[in-house]
C-alpha positions in Angstrom: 160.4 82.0 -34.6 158.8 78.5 -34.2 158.6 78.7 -30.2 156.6 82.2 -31.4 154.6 80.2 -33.9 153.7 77.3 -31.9 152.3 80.4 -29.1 150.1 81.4 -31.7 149.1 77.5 -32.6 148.1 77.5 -28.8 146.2 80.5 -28.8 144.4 79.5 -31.8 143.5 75.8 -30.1 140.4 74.6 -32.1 136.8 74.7 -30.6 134.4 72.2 -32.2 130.9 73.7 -33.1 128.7 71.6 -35.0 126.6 73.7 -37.7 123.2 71.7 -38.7 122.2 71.4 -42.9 118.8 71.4 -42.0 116.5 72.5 -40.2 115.5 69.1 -38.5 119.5 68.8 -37.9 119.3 71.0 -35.2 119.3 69.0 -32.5 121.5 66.4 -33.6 124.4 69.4 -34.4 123.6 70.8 -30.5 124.2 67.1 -29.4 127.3 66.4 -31.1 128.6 70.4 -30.2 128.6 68.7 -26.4 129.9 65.4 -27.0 132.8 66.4 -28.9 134.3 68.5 -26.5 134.3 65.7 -23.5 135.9 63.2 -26.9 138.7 65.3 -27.5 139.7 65.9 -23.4 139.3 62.1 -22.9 141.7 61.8 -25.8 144.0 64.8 -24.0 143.9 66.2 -27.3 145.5 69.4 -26.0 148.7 67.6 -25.7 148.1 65.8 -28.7 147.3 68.9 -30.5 150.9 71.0 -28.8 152.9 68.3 -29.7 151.7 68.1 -33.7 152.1 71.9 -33.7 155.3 71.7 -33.0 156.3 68.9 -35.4 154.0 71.1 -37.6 156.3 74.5 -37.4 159.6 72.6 -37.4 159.3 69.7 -40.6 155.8 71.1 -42.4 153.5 68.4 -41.9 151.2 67.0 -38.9 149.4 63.7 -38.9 146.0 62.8 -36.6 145.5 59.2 -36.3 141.6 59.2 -35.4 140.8 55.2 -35.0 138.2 53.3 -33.0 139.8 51.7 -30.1 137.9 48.8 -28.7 140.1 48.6 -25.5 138.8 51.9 -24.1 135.9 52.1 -21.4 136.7 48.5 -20.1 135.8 47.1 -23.5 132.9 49.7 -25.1 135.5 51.2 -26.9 135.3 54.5 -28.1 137.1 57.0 -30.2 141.2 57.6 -30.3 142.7 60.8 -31.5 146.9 59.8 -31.8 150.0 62.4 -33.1 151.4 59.7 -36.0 154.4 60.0 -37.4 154.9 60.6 -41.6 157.4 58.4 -41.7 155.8 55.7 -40.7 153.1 56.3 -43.7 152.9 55.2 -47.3 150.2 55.9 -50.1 150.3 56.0 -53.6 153.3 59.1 -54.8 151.7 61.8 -56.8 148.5 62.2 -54.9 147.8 65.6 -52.7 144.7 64.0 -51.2 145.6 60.6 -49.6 141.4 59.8 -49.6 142.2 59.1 -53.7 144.9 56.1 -53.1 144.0 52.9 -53.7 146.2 51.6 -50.6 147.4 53.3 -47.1 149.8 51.4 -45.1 150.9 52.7 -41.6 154.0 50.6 -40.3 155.5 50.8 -37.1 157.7 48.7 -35.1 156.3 46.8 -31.5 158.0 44.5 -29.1 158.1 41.3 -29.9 157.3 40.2 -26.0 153.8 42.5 -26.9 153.2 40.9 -30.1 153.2 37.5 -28.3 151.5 38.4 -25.4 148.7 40.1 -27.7 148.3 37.1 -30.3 149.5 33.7 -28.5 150.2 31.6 -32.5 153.2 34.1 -32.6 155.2 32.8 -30.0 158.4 31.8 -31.5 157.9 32.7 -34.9 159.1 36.3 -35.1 163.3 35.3 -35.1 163.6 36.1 -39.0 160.8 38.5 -39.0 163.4 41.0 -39.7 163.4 41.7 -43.4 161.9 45.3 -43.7 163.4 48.2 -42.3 162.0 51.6 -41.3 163.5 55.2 -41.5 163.8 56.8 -38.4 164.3 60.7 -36.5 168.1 60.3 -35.4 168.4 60.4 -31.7 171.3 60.3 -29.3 169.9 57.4 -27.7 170.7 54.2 -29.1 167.9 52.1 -29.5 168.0 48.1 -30.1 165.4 46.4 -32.8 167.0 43.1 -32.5 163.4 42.1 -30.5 161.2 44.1 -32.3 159.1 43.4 -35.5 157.4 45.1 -38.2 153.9 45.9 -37.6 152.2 46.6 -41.0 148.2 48.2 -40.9 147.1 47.9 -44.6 144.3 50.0 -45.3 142.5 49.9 -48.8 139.6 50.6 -50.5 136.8 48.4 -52.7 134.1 49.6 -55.3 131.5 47.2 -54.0 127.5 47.6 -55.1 128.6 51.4 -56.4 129.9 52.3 -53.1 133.4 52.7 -51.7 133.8 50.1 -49.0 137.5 50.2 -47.1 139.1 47.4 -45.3 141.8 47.0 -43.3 144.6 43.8 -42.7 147.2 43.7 -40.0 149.9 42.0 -40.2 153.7 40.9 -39.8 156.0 39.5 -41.9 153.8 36.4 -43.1 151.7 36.3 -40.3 148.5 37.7 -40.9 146.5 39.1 -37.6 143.2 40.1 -38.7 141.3 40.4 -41.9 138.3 42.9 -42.2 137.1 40.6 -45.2 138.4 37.7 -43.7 136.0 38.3 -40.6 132.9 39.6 -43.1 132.5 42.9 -42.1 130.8 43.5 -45.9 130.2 47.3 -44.7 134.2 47.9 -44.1 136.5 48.8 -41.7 134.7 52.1 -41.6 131.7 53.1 -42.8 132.3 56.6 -43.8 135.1 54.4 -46.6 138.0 57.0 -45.6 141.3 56.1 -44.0 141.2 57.1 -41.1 144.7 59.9 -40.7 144.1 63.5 -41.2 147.5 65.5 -42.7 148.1 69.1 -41.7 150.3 70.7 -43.9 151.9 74.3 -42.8 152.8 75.5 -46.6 151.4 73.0 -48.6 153.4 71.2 -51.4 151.5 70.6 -55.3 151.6 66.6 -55.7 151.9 65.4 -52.1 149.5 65.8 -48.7 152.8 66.7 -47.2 154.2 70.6 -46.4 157.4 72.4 -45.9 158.0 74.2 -42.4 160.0 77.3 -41.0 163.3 75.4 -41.0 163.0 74.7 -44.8 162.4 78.5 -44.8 164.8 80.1 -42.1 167.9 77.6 -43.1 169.6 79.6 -45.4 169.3 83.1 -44.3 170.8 81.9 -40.7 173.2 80.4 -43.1 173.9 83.7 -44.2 173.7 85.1 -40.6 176.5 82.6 -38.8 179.0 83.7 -42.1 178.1 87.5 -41.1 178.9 87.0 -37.8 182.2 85.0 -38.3 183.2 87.8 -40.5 182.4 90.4 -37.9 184.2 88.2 -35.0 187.2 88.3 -37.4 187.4 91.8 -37.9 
């Protein structure tokens, strides 16, 4: 039922068209209609967008990461489109919209060689940065953390001259690696003031961005299935 499901995802793979408000919009809705496209296939959205489905179908929820990355196009940057995992997100319980909570966080563990390599002060300083801990998928790999650290993007928002202004702080363990307010950026992070994750929720839950998916549904008829055909191998 899911492989059938993810098919139709497939099938259904979105097509941006940008619709102008106005009249004088008109060309600025037939520009961004082409630049879109090219966006999302130097992103390879496609596979981003098969591999959400799935994870979609099976557990109920999807997560798009859209951030600016300043790395791309040998330094221009431009925009990133990532599958993010929802256990690696926190916001405020309660809330079915995560644009109303106060604070985002996004944590993630990275290599401690990386960490060093990408921000030099580091170096040496990570040995007790063990404290937090992070719920994981269960694999039959075995994977070490003893040389990894806790990554932590804190995302919040501001009321600021009666407009929402959101920042952003990275950092690990006590270490703080940038500062959107400590660098003056007074517009933000962003300037649209949203966190920048988009949740896709396949039947949607009251009280929470996140969904429930086709295992939460099938699990206990084919439950119900295996005992019927026990009982029929017995007799």
């Amino acid at each position: 039922m899911i492989a059938g499901k993810h098919a139709d995802a497939i099938e259904a793979y979105p097509e941006p068209i940008i619709l102008p408000r106005e009249m004088d919009d008109e060309e600025e809705a037939q520009r961004l209609t082409s630049i879109l496209p090219v966006i999302l296939q130097q992103n390879e959205f496609d596979s981003v967008y098969s591999a959400n489905a799935w994870t979609k179908n099976i557990s109920g929820t999807a997560v798009y990461g859209v951030f600016w990355d300043r790395s791309k196009l040998n330094g221009l940057g431009d925009v990133s489109v990532q599958k993010v995992s929802v256990l690696n997100l926190f916001w405020q319980p309660g809330l079915t919209d995560i644009q109303k909570s106060p604070h985002f966080f996004h944590v993630e563990k990275v290599d401690d060689a990386a960490l060093e390599a990408q921000y030099p002060g580091l170096k040496g300083q990570l040995k007790g940065n063990k404290t937090l801990t992070l719920t994981e998928f269960e694999t039959d790999d075995h994977v070490k953390d003893d040389k990894k650290s806790i990554v932590v993007d804190w995302f919040y928002k501001k009321r600021e001259g009666g407009r929402t202004v959101l920042h952003y702080v990275k950092y690990t363990g006590d270490h703080v690696l940038f500062s959107s307010e400590n660098e003056g950026l007074t517009d933000g992070w962003y300037a649209d003031g949203k966190y920048p994750y988009v949740f896709d929720a396949l039947y949607p839950v009251e009280g929470s961005p996140c969904g429930f998916g086709y295992v939460e549904i099938g699990k206990s008829p084919q439950m119900s299935i295996d005992l019927l055909n026990q009982q029929l191998i017995k007799s």
